[in-house]
N, C-alpha and C positions, 0 to 999 in steps of 0.2 A: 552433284558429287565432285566434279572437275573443277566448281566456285569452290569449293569449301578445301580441297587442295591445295588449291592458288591460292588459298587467304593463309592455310598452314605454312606454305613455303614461304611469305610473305612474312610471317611471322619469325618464323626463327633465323630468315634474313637477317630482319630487325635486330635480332636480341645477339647474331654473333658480330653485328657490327658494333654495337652498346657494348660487345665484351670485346673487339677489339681499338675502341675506341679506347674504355677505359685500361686497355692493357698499356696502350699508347703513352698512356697519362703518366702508371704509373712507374714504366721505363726513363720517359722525360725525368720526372720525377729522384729518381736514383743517381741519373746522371749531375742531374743539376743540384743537387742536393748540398754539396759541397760550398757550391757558389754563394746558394741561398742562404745558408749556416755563418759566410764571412758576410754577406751583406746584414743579417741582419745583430751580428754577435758588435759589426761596427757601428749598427747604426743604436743600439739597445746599450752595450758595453763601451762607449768610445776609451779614446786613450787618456790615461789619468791625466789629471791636470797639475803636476808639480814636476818634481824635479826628479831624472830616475839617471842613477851613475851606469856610466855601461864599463864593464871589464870585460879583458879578452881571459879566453879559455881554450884550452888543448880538443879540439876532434868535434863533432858535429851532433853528436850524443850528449854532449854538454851545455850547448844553448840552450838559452832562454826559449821555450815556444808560447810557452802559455801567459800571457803578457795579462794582468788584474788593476784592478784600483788599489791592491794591496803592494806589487810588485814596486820593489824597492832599487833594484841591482837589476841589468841587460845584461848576460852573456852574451860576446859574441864570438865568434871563431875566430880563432888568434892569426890562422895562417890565410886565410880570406873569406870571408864574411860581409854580407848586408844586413843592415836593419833600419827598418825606415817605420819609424814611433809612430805615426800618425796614423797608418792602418796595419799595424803589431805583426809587422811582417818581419821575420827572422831568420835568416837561412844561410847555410855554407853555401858560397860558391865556387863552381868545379873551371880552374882555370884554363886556356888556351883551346877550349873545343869550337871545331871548324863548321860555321852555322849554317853551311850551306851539305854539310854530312848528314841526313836524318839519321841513321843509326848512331854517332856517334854520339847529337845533340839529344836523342831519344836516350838513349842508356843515360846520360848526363842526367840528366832532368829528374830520374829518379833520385837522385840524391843530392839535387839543392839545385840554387839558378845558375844559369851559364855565363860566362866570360866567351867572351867572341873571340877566336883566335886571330890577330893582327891587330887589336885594338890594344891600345895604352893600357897597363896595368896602373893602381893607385899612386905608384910612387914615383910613376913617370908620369912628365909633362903629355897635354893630346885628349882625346876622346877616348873612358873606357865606357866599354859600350856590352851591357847586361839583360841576358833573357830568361823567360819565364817558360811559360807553358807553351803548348802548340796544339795544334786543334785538331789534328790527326788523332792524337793520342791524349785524347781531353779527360776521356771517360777516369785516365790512370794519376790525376793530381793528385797529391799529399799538398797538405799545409799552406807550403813556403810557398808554393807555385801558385794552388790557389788564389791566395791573396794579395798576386800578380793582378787578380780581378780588380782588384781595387784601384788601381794605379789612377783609375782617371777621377780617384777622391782628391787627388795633390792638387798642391796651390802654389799659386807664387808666395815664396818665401819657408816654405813646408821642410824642413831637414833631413836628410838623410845619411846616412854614416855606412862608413865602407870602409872596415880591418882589413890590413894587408902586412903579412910578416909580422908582426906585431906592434904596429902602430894602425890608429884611427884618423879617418880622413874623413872632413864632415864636406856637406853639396848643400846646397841651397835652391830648391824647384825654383826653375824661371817659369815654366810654364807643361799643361800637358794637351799637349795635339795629337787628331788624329790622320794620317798617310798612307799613300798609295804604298804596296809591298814591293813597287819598282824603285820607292824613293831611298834609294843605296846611300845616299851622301853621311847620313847618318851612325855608320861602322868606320866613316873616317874622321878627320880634326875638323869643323866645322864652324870652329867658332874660336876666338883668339884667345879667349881665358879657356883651362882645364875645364872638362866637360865629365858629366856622368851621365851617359841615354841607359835608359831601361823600356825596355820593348816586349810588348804582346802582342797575342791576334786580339782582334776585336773587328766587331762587338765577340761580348761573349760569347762562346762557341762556334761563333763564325770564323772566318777566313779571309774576309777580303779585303780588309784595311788592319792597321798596325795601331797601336795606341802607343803613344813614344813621352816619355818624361823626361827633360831637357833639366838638368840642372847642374850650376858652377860650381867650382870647387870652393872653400872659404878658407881665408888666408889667415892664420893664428899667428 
């Protein structure tokens, strides 16, 4: 009687471990899902291959998000804005917030990428220096931050554009590394030509290195 107990309690051991394995799964699942959606929408939908005008636009309700083979016209936000074509990332950015504030950079982030407070804006000379998501608060990405994820698809030579006041400032990826979260030199001028860094955590959904996009300004 006492075998055939043990083989019961053994049994539904098993089956609430299989139900919280797959519970496990399908939490993983929900969270990641977003990530999953831009990796595979870029690797299935890349970005068209012709020529696409970008015009600026009044308020952040007005951008371009939904980037096609069809899309002819970029919106961007007139008073500042990134869009970087190559993985159809489009977002207002919220300027001067201080990255070392989580609340401040947390409320931010819900409503487009961050502008580091002390770093160069577009129309000054120096390092402006732009973030994305944060991994505290991973679960809560929209869109723009999202597709933050992708940053380490950049290449040398890759463009990116960056509205400010109502002018566009295009960048040219030199390269994309990944760095220690101590390596601070990067919120300062770093380099003798104008600079644009955009910075994540990485790997995805981790925390303990930073994925950083290094790119110059292009001189028209």
């Amino acid at each position: 009687m006492s075998e055939n107990r043990s083989k019961s309690k053994r049994g539904y051991l098993k089956y609430i471990g299989i139900l919280f394995l797959l519970l496990g799964l399908i939490i993983l699942s929900i969270i990641y899902s977003p990530v999953i959606k831009a990796y595979i929408d870029y690797k299935l939908y890349p970005f068209p291959n012709k020529e696409i005008k970008i015009e600026l636009t009044n308020g952040s309700d007005n951008i371009t998000t939904d980037i096609s083979k069809d899309t002819d016209t970029v919106f961007v936000d007139k008073d500042f804005g990134l869009y970087i074509p190559k993985i159809k990332a489009n977002a207002k950015v919220i300027k001067n917030i201080d990255p070392n504030n989580y609340n401040a950079y947390r409320n931010a982030l819900v409503h487009g990428v961050v502008h580091a407070k002390g770093t160069s804006l577009p129309d000054e000379s120096g390092n402006v220096f732009l973030f994305a998501h944060s991994t505290v608060n991973f679960y809560e990405r929209r869109q723009y931050n999202i597709y933050f994820y992708l940053l380490g698809q950049l290449e040398e030579n890759d463009l990116v554009y960056v509205s400010y006041q109502g002018e566009i400032y295009t960048y040219k990826v030199l390269e994309f590394k990944v760095v220690k979260p101590d390596e601070v030199k990067y919120l300062g001028k770093y380099m003798d030509e104008d600079t644009l860094t955009l910075m994540t955590c990485w790997p995805v959904g981790g925390n303990s290195h930073r994925g950083i996009v290094i790119a110059t300004r292009v001189i028209e």
